[in-house]
C-alpha positions in Angstrom: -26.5 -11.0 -34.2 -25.4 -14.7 -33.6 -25.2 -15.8 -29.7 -21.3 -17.0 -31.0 -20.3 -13.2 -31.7 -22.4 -12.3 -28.8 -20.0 -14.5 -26.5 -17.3 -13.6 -28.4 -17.2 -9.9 -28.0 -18.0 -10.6 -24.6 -14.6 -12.8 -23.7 -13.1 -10.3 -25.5 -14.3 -7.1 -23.1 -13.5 -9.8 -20.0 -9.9 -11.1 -21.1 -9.0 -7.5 -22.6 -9.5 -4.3 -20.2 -8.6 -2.3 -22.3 -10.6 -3.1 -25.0 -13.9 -2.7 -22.9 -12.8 0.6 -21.4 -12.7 2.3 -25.2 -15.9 0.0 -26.0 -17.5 1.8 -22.9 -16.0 5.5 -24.7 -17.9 4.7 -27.6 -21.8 3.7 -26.1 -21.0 7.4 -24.0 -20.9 9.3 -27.3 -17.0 9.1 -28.0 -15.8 7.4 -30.9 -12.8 5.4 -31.0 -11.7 3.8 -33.8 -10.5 0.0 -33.8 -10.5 -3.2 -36.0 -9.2 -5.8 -34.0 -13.2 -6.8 -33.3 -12.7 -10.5 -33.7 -15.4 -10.7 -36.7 -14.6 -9.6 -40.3 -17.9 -7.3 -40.3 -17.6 -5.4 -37.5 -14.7 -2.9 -38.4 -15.0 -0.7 -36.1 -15.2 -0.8 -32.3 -18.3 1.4 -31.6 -20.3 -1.2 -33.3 -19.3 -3.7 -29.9 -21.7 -1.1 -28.0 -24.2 0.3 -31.1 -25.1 -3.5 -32.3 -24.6 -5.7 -29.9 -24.2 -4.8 -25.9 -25.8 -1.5 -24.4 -24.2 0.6 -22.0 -25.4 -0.7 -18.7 -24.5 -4.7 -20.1 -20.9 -2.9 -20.5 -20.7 -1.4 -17.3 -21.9 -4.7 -15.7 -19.2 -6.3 -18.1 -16.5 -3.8 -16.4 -17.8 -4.4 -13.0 -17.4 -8.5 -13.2 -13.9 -7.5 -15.1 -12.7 -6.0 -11.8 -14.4 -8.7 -10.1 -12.3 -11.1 -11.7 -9.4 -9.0 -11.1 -9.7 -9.1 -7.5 -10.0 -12.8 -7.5 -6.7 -13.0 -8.8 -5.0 -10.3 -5.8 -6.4 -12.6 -3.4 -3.5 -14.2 -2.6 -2.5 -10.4 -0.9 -5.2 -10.4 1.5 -2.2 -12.5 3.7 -0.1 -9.5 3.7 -2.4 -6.8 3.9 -5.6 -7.8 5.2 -7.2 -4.8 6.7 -6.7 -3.0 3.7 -8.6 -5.1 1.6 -11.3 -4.8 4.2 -11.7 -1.3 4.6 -12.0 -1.2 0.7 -15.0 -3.6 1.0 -15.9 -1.1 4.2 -16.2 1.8 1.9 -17.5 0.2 -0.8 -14.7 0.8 -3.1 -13.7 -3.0 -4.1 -14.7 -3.2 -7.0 -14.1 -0.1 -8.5 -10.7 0.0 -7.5 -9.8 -3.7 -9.5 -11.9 -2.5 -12.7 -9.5 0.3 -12.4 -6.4 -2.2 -11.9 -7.6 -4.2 -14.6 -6.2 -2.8 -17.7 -2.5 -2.1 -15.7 -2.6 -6.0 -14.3 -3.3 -7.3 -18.2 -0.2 -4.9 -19.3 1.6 -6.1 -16.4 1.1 -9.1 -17.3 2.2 -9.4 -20.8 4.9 -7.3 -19.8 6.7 -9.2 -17.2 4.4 -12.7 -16.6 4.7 -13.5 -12.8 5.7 -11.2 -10.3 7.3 -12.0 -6.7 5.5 -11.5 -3.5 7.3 -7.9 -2.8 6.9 -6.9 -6.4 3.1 -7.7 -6.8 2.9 -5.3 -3.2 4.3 -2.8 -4.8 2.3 -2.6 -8.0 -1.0 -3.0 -5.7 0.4 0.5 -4.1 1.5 2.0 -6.8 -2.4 1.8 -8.3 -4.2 2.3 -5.3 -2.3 5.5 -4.5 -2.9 6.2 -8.7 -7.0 5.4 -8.2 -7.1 8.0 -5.2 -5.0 10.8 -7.0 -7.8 13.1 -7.8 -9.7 12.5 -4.6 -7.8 13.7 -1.6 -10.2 13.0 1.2 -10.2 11.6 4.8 -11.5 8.1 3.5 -8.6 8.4 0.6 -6.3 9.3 3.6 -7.5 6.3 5.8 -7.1 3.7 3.2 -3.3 5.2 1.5 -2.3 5.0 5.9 -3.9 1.0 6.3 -1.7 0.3 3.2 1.7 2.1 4.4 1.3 0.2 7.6 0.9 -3.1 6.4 3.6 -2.6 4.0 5.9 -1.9 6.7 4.3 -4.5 8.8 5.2 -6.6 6.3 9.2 -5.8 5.3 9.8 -5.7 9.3 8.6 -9.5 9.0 10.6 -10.7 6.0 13.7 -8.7 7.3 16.5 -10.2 7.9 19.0 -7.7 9.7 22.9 -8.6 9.3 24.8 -7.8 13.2 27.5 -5.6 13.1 30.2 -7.4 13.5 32.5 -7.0 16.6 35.3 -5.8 15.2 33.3 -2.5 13.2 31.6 -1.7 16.6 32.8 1.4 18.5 32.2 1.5 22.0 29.6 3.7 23.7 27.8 4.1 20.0 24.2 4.0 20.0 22.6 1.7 17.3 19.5 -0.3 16.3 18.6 -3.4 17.2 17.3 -5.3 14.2 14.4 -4.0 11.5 13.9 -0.6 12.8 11.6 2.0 11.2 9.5 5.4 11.6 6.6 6.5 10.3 3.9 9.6 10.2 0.8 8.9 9.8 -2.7 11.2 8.9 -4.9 9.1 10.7 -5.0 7.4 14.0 -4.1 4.3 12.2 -3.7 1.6 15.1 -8.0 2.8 16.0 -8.3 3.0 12.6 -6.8 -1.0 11.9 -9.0 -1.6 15.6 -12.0 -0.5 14.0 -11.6 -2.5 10.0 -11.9 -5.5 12.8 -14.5 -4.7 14.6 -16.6 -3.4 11.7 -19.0 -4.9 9.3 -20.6 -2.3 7.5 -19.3 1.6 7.2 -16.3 2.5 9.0 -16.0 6.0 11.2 -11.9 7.6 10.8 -10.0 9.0 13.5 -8.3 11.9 11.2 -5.7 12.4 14.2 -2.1 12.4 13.3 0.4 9.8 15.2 3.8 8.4 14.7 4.6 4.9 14.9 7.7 3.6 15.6 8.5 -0.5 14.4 10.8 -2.7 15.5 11.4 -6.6 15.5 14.8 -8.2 16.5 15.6 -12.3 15.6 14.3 -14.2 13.1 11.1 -13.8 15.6 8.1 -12.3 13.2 6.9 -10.5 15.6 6.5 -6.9 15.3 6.6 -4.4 18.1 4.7 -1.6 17.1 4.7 2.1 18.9 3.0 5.7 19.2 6.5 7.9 19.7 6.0 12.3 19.5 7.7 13.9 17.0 11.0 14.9 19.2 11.2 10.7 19.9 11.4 10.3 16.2 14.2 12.6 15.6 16.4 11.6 18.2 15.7 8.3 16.3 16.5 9.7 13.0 19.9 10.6 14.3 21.1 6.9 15.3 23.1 5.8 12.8 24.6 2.6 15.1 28.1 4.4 15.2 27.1 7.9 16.9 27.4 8.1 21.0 25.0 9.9 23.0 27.1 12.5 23.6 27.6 13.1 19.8 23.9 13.2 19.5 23.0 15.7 21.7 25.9 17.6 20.1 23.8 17.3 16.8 20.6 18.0 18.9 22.2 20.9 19.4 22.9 21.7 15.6 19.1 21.6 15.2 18.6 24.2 18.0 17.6 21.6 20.3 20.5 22.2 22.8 18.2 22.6 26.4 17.7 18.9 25.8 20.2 17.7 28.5 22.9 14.9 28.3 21.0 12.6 31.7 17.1 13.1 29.8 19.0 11.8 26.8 20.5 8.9 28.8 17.2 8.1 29.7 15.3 8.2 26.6 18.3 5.9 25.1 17.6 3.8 28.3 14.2 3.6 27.9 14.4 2.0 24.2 17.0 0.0 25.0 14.7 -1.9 27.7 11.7 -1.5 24.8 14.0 -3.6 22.2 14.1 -0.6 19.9 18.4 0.5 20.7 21.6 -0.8 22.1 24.7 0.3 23.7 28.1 -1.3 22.7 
């Protein structure tokens, strides 16, 4: 076998995912059948593994494809850093972009460039594919690092339009700006504490918490905080045109009516002063 076909094949399992994944079928017993081998005697894909690479050189082959696949999701680690860490932590890199490969090329092909938000997006949409069939703590920690940089990340490029004057109604309760809530499965402000501190292996907190985020401005900065469960309902009710009263009429609905009107007036004062609310 010449050293060009040799090379050849093997741009061809680099530059084509796809292609190496049913080469790698084929050196594990399975045949699949292909003639797009870029050589006019070699018919057939299972000869790519039978005559000319064995399986370990095609597993190395898939390993430096998702190598190369990460190199090009670089550009991500700006938006969500510690979850490319705690990959590395865990040691699933690389397996995770060898699986990514094959989508990326058809993504690719499909649509050329994608923007920022859209390339986010896919990256979640695959890692939340690779950990599918393996619903563990450490799939847990990882799936809660992404949702929190993603929401890190929209509160940042948000850009909230003010009510204007005339729409407001007085006394209404509303938000102040990017304003979200989340539930978490892990402890997931340790957990983000830890992906810095750590180096090698990574110990999760598998202890559930809410956070609540909020910037106001065209400041980036996020606030970020730990609310219960009742916080994040009373939140869920503000829909900036609702007063206090009406609330705790609603509260109410939801069989929550011992919650009194003055502890209400307090928790609304209390995230007013935190930046979360106001009162027109």
């Amino acid at each position: 076998m010449s050293a060009d076909l040799e090379q050849a094949l093997a741009a061809k399992c680099l530059t084509n995912p796809a292609f190496l994944s049913k080469a790698i079928e084929c050196s594990r017993g399975n045949q699949v059948h292909d003639n797009y081998l870029p050589h006019p005697h070699l018919s057939h894909i299972e000869a790519l593994s039978t005559h000319v690479f064995d399986g370990a050189t095609l597993e190395r082959l898939r390993l430096f494809s998702g190598l190369m696949t990460k190199v090009k999701h670089n550009p991500l680690r700006e938006e969500i850093p510690k979850t490319f860490k705690l990959l590395s932590l865990l040691g699933l890199e690389i397996s995770f972009f060898s699986f990514l490969s094959i989508p990326y090329v058809e993504m690719k092909a499909t649509h050329g460039k994608l923007e920022r938000d859209q390339q986010l997006d896919f990256f979640a949409c695959h890692l939340i594919r690779f950990f599918e069939s393996n619903q563990s703590v450490t799939t847990t920690a990882v799936t809660d690092v992404l949702r929190h940089e993603l929401c890190l990340y929209r509160a940042r490029m948000s850009r909230h339009a003010a009510i204007p004057h005339q729409q407001r109604r007085f006394g209404a309760v509303r938000r102040l700006g990017f304003f979200e809530t989340h539930s978490y499965e892990t402890d997931v402000v340790k957990l983000c504490s830890s992906i810095e501190r750590h180096s090698d292996g990574l110990p999760v907190n598998y202890e559930p918490c809410i956070l609540a985020y909020s910037k106001t401005g065209q400041t980036p900065l996020v606030t970020v905080s730990k609310i219960d469960q009742l916080a994040r309902l009373v939140f869920s009710l503000v829909n900036d045109y609702s007063t206090s009263d009406e609330i705790g009429m609603a509260l109410g609905g939801l069989g929550l009516a011992e919650i009194k009107g003055a502890d209400l007036n307090d928790f609304f004062e209390e995230a007013t002063s935190l930046g979360f609310l106001t009162i027109d």
